[in-house]
C-alpha positions as CSV (number, residue, x, y, z in Angstrom):
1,X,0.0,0.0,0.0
2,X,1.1,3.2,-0.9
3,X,2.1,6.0,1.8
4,X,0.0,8.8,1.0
5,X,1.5,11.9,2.5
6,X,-0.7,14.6,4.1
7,X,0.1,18.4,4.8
8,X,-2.1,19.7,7.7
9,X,-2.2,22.9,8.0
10,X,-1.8,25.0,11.3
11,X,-4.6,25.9,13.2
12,X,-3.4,26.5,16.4
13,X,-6.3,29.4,17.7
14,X,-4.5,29.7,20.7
15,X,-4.8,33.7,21.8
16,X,-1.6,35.6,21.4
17,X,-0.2,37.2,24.5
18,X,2.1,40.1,25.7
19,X,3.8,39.9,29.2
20,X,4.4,43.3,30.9
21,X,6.6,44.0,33.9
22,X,7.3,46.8,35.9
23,X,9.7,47.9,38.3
24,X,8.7,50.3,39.9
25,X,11.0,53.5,41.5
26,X,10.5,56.7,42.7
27,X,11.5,58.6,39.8
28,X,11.7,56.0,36.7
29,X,10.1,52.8,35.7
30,X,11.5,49.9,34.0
31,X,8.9,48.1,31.6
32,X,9.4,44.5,30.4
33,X,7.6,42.9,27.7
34,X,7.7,39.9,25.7
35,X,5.7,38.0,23.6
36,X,6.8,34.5,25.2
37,X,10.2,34.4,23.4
38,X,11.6,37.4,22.7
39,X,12.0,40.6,25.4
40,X,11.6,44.7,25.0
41,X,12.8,46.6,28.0
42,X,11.8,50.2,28.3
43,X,12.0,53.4,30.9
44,X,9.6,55.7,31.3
45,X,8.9,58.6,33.8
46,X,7.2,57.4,37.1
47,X,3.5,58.0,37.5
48,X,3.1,58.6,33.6
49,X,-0.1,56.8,32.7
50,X,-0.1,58.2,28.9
51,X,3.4,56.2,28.3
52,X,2.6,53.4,29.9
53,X,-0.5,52.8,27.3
54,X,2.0,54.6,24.8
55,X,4.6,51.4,25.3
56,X,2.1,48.6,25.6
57,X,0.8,49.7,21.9
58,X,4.9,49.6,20.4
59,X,5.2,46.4,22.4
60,X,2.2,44.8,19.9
61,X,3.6,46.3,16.7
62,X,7.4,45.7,17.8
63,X,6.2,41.6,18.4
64,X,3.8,41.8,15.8
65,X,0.5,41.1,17.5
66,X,-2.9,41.4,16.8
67,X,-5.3,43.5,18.0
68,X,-7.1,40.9,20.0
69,X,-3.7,40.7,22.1
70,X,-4.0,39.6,25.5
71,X,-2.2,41.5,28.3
72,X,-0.9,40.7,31.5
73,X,1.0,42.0,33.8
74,X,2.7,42.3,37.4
75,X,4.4,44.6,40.0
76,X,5.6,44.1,43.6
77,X,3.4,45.2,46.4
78,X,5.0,48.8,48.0
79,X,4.6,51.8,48.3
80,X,2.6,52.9,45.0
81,X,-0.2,51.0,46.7
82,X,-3.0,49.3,44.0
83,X,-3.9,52.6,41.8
84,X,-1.7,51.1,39.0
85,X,-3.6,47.8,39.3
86,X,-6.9,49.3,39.1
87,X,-5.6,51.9,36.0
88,X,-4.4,48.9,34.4
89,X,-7.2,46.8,34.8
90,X,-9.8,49.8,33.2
91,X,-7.5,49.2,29.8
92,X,-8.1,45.9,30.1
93,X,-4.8,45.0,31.1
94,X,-4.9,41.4,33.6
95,X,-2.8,42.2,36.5
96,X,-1.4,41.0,39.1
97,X,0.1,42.6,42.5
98,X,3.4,40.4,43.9
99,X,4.1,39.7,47.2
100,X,7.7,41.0,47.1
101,X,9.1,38.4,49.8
102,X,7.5,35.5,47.9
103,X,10.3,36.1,44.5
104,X,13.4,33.7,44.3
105,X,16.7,35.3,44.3
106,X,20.0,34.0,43.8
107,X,21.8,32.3,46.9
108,X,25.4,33.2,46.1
109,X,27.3,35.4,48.1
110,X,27.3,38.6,45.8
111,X,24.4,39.1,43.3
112,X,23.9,41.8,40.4
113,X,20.6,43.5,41.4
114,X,19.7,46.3,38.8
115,X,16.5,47.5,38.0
116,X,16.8,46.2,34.6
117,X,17.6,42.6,35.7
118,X,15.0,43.1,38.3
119,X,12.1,43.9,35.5
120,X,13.7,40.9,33.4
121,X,13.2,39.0,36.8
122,X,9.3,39.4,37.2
123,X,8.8,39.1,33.5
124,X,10.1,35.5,33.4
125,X,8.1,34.7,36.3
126,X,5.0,36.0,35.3
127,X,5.5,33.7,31.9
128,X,6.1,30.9,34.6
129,X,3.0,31.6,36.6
130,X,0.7,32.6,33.5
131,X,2.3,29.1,32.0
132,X,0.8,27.4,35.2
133,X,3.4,27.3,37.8
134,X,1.0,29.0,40.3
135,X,3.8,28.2,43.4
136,X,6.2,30.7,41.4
137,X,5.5,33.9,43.5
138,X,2.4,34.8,45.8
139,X,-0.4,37.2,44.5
140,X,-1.6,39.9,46.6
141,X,-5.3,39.9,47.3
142,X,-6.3,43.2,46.1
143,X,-9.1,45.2,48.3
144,X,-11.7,47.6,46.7
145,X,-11.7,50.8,46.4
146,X,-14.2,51.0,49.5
147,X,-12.2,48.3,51.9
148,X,-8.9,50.2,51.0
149,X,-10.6,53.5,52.0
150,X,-12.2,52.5,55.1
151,X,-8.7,51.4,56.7
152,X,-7.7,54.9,57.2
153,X,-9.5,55.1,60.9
154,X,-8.1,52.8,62.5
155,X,-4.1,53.2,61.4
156,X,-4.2,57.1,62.1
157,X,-5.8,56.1,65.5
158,X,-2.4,54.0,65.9
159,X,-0.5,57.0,64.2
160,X,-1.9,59.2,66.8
161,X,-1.3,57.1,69.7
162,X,2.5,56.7,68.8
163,X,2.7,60.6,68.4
164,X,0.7,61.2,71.6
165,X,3.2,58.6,73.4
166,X,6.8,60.2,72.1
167,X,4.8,63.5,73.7
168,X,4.4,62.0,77.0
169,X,8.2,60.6,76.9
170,X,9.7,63.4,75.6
171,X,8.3,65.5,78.7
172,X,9.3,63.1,81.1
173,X,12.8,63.1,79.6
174,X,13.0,67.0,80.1
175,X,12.1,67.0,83.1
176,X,14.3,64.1,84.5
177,X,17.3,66.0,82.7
178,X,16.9,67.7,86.3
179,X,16.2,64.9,88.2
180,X,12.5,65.4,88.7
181,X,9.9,62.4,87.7
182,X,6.5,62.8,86.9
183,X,3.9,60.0,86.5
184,X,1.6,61.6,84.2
185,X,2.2,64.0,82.1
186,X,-1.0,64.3,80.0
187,X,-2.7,65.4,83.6
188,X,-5.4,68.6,83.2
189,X,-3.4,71.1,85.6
190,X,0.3,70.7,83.8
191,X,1.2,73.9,83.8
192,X,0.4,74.7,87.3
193,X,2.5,71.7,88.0
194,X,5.2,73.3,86.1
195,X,5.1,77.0,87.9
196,X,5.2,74.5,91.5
197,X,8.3,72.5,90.3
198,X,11.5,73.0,91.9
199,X,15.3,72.2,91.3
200,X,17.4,70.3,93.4
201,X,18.5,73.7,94.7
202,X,15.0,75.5,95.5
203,X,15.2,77.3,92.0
204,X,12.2,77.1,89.5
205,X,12.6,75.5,86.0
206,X,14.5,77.7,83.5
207,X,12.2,80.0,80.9
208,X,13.2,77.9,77.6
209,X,12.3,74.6,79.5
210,X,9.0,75.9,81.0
211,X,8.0,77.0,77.5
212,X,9.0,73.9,75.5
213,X,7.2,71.7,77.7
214,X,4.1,74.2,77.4
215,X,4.3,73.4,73.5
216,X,4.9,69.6,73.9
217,X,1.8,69.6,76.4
218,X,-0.4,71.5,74.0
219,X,0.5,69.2,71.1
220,X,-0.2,66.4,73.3
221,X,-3.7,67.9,74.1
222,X,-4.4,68.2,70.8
223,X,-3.6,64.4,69.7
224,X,-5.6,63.7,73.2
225,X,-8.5,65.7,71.1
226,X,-8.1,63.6,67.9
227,X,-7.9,60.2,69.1
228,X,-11.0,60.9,71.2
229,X,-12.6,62.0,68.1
230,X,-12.2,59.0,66.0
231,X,-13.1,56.4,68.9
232,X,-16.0,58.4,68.7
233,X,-16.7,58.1,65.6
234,X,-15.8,54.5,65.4
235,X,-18.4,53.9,68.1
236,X,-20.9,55.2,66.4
237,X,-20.0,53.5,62.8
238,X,-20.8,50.2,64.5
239,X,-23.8,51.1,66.2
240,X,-25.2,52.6,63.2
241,X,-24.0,52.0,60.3
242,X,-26.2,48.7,58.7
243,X,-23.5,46.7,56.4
244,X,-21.8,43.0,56.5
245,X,-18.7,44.9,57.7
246,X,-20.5,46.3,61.0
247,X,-22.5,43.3,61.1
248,X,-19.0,41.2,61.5
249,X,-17.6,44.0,63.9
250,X,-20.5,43.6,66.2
251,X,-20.5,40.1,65.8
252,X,-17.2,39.7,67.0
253,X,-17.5,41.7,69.7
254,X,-20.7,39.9,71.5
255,X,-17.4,37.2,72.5
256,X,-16.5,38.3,75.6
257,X,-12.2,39.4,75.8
258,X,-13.0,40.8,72.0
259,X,-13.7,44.3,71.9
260,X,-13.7,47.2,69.4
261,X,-10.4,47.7,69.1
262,X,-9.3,44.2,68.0
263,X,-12.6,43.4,66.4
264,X,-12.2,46.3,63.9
265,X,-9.1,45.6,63.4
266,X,-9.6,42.2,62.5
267,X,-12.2,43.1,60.0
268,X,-11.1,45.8,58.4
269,X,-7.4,43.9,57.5
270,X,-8.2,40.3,57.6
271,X,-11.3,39.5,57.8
272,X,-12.9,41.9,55.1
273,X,-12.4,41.5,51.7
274,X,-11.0,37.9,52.0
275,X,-12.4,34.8,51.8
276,X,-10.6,32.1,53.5
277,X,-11.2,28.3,52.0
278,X,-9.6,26.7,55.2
279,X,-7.7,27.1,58.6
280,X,-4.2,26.6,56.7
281,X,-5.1,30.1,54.6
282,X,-6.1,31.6,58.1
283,X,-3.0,31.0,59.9
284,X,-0.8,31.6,56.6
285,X,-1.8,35.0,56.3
286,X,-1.8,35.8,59.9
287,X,1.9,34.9,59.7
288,X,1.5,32.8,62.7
289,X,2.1,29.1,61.3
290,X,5.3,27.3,62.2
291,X,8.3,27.1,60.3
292,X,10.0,23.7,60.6
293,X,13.6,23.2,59.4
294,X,13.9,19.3,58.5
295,X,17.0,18.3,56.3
296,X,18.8,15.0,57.0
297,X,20.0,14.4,60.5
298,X,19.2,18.2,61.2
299,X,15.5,18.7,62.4
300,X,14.7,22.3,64.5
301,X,12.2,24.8,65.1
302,X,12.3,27.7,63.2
303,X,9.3,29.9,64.8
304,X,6.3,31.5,63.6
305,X,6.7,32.5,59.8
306,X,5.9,36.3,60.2
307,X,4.5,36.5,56.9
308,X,1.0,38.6,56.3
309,X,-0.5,41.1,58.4
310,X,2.1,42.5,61.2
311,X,-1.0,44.0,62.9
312,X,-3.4,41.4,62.6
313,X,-0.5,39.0,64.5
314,X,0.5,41.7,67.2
315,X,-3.1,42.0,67.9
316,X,-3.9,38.3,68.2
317,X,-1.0,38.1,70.7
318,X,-3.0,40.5,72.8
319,X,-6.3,39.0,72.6
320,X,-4.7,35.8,73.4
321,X,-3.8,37.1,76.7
322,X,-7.1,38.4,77.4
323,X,-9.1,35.0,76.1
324,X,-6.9,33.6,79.0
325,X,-9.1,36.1,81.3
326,X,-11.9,36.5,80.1
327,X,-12.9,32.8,79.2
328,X,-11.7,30.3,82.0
329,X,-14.2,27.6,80.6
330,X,-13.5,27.4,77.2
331,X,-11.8,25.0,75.3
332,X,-8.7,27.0,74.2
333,X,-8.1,27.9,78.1
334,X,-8.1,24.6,79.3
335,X,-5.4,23.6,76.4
336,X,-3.1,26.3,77.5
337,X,-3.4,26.1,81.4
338,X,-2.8,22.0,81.1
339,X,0.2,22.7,78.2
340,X,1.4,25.6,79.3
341,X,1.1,27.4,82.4
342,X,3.3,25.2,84.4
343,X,6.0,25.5,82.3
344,X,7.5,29.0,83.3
345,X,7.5,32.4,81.4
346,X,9.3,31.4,78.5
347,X,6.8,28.4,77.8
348,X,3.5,30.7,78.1
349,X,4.9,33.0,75.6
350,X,5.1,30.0,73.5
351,X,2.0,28.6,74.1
352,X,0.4,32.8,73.9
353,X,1.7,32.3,70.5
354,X,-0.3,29.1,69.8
355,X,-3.7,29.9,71.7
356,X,-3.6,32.9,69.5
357,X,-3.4,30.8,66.0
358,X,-6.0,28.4,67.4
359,X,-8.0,31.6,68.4
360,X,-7.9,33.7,64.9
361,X,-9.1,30.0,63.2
362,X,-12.0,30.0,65.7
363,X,-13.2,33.3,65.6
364,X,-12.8,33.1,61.4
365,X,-15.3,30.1,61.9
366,X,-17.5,31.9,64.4
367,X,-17.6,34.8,62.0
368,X,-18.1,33.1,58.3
369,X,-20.0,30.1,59.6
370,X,-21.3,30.8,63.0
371,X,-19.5,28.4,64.9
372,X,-19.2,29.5,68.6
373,X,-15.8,28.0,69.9
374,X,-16.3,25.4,72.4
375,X,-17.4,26.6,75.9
376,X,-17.0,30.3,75.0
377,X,-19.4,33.2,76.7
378,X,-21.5,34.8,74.3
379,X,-23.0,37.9,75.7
């Protein structure tokens, strides 16, 4: 029988796509493209929204794509913050926002690190992850424009108390300069208390001093008068205000050791926007899961990961504490006292440090499913 050959034309319909990069700087961007095999690198001024389209459209003629092209693209998480994700994604740009401490870097001693090799960097790995290596970097969860916006109480309230506590130690310093100690300085008659301070020598305090502690005072007043403000205002957010958000704020507080502070907190940067599909993803994100080190023979410890939300875990530390009070009966308690509490200061603020992981997975289920955790008050 005779071979019959047969010429089959290619039909591969397979959508052609560009990959964009940016590195991102204060004053200059570095752009990356490629078409899958070939690479453009290009500069432009930082912030400039008309050469970013103005490169992405050179990018398809320089590759020779069509006009049904699709885009993707990527930048590390910073300080730019997600405006350039949304801009991008109104021109129908898919992008993604990179976890900066999740991208592999070289392990020898000394490293080049430009920008240029680091836009060359995220380009290949965005072909890897588009490609379907999904463990190649970690993607940022992005929050709306509403989440993002209603963060702002709660960090200046943490702004302002910083500021109002430098204030309060910056008066105390002055004033033991000349060995005189005061236990509170943001007290209402200050300045009489000033006039009736003396020296170690009968004298009064010297003109320049009494007046810069008058100014640090009044600034400390008036960061006194903010912070009272938006406590106020967050009060009456959650008694008024009729959304999921509140609805979870309230919710979290009816468990008795929760409160407003760590309850809005917990909503308005974990909670929120996110939607957890397990415990692992709970204690991921809070950055409170172990780190094992197991190679060979060798087989340690490493701590808590630290990855996530700094606040979220710094705040879970101190509800742990007052679970601990607050609920002798429940389940959690009676772990830590029979683990823990015999075992000295250095093994509660190990076990603090469990309870607390154990807590922010319970709470998570009492708030998405409305599981109460075992032998909890409710009030």
């Amino acid at each position: 029988m005779k071979r019959t050959q047969v010429t089959r034309q290619d039909n591969n319909t397979e959508q052609a796509t560009l990959y964009i990069a940016f590195e991102l700087a204060d004053k200059e961007w570095k752009l990356g493209f490629s078409d899958g095999s070939r690479e453009r690198l290009r500069k432009i001024d930082a912030d400039e929204k008309e050469e970013i389209w103005e490169e992405i459209e050179k990018s398809i003629e320089h590759f020779g794509l069509g006009d049904d092209v699709r885009l993707v693209s990527c930048y590390e998480a910073g300080r730019d913050g997600f405006w350039l994700h949304r801009y991008l994604e109104s021109l129908g740009v898919e992008n993604f926002v990179v976890d900066p401490s999740s991208i592999e870097v070289n392990r020898r001693k000394r490293r080049a690190k430009t920008d240029r090799l680091d836009a060359k960097k995220l380009l290949r790995l965005l072909m890897r992850y588009c490609w379907g290596e999904k463990q190649a970097w970690r993607v940022v969860r992005v929050p709306g424009v509403e989440e993002e916006d209603e963060r702002h109480l709660h960090r200046e309230l943490e702004s302002l108390k910083k500021e109002r506590t430098t204030h309060r130690n910056r008066i105390r310093s002055f004033l033991k300069l000349h060995g005189i100690r005061i236990d509170n300085p943001g007290r209402t008659d200050f300045v009489r208390y000033l006039d009736s301070v003396r020296l170690w020598d009968g004298s009064e305090l010297g003109c320049g001093l009494k007046a810069r502690l008058g100014r640090e005072y009044a600034r400390m007043v008036f960061l006194q008068m903010q912070i009272k403000a938006i406590e106020k205002e967050r009060k009456r957010l959650v008694r008024l205000q009729e959304t999921d958000s509140m609805r979870r704020v309230g919710q979290m507080m009816a468990l008795r050791g929760i409160g407003i502070e760590s309850s809005w907190l917990l909503e308005k940067e974990f909670f929120g926007w996110r939607r957890f599909r397990n415990r692992k993803e709970v204690g991921a994100l809070s950055g409170l899961s172990p780190t094992p080190y197991s190679s060979g023979k060798s087989e340690r410890e490493q701590g808590i990961s630290k990855d996530g939300n700094r606040r979220v875990r710094v705040m879970m530390i101190e509800i742990g504490w007052s679970w601990l009070r607050n609920q002798p009966e429940s389940k959690l308690t009676k772990w830590f006292n029979e683990r823990y509490a015999e075992g000295g200061k250095r093994m509660r603020r190990i076990g603090i440090v469990a309870l607390a992981r154990k807590l922010l997975i319970d709470i998570w289920r009492f708030v998405e499913h409305g599981v109460v955790p075992e032998g909890a008050i409710v009030v």
